[in-house]
N, C-alpha and C positions, 0 to 999 in steps of 0.2 A: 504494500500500500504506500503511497506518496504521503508524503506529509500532509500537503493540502486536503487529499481524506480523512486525514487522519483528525485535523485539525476540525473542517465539517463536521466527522461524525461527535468527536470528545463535544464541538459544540452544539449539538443539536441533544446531546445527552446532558448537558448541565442545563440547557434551556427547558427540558424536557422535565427533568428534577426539578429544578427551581417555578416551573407553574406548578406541577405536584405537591409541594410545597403551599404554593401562594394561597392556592385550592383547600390545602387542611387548614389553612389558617384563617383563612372566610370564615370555613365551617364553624370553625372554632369559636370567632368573635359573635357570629348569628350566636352559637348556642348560649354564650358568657349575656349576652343582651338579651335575649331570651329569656334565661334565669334569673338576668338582674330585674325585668320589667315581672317575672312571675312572684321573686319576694315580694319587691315595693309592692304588689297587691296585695301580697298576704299580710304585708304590716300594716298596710290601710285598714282591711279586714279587723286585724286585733284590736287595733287604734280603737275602731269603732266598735267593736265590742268589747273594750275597758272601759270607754265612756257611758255605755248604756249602762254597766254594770254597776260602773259607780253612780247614777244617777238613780238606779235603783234601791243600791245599799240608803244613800241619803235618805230616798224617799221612806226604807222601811225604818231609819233612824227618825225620822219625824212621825211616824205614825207611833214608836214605842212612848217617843218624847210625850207628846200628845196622850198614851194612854195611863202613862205613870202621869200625867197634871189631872187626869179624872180618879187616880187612883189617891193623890193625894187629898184631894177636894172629897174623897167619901171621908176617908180617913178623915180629916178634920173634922167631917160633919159627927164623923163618932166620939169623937175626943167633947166637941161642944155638945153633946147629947148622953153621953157617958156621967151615970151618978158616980163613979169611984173607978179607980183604977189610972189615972190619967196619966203615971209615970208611963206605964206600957201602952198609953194609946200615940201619947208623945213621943216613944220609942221609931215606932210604926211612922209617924209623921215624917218624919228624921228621917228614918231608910228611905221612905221612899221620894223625898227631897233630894237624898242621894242620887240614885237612880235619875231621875231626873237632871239633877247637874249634872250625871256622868253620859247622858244623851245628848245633850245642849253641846258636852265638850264635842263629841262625835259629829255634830252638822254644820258642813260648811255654811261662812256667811253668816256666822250665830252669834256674832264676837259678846254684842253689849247684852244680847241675852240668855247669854250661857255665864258670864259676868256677874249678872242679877241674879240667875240662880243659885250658882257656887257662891256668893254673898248672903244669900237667902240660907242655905244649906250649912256654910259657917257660923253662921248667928244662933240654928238652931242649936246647933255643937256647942258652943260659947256661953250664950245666954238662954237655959233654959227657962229662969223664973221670967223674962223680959216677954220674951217670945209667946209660952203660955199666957200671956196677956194678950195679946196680939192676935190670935189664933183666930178670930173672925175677921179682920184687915186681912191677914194671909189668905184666909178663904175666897176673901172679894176677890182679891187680886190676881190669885189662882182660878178662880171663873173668869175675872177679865181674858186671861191669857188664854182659857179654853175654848171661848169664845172668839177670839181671832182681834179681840181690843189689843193696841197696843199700851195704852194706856195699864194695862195690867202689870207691866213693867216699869212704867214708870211710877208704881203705887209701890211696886216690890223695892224698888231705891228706895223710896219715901219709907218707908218700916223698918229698913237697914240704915238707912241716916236717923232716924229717930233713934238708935237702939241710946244707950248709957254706957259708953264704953268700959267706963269705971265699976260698971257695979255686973251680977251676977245674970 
């Protein structure tokens, strides 16, 4: 063979290799773009289904909120209708004042009234002789707030600034 065939053929063989080549490497970018466009959907996908989930949790966080302020408003009504016993109805009051601060922490967007609660919930802790006074204003205030008044929060500051910090 001459050189000049030779040279021909070695170049018609690296030409030959090298689209070979060019050709897997299409392939390759299609499939990499491919999979990158099939995650980005599946993380849109998650995205949006963390979202609903947590708009769910919230929502069932406010429906507990909501049923511990009905549980507390029985309770009071028993504590103010109660002939004896009032340490353990006051007990009862307290938990579930708890319970409630501890829902209030739980939802977003709650700030000044998760605030008033856990104030609400300290006070009872602190000052029980104060507070057993009180216990019909807490009731108002706790039907305002069941009732969808905002004003029920601002009644629950108003009973928390009133307390007597000095005294029992």
């Amino acid at each position: 063979m001459s050189k000049k065939k030779k040279d021909k053929q070695e170049m018609f063989e690296y030409t030959y290799r090298d689209m070979g080549q060019e050709l897997i490497m299409k392939r390759k970018m299609v499939r990499a773009i491919i999979f990158s466009i099939i995650t980005l959907i599946a993380l849109a996908v998650f995205i949006a289904l963390y979202i609903e989930e947590t708009q769910r949790v919230q929502e069932t966080y406010r429906k507990q909120y909501r049923s511990s302020l009905i549980t507390i408003s029985e309770e009071i009504q028993f504590y103010l209708d109660a002939e004896g016993d009032y340490e353990f109805r006051y007990r009862h009051v307290t938990a579930d004042l708890d319970v409630a601060a501890t829902f209030a922490t739980l939802i977003k967007d709650f700030d000044e009234q998760q605030k008033a609660m856990t104030g609400l919930y300290s006070a009872y802790l602190k000052y029980p002789q104060q507070m057993s006074e009180r216990m019909e204003k807490v009731k108002q205030a706790i039907d305002d707030i069941i009732n969808n008044l905002d004003k029920g929060y601002d009644e629950v500051r108003e009973i928390i600034a009133g307390i007597d910090l000095k005294g029992y």
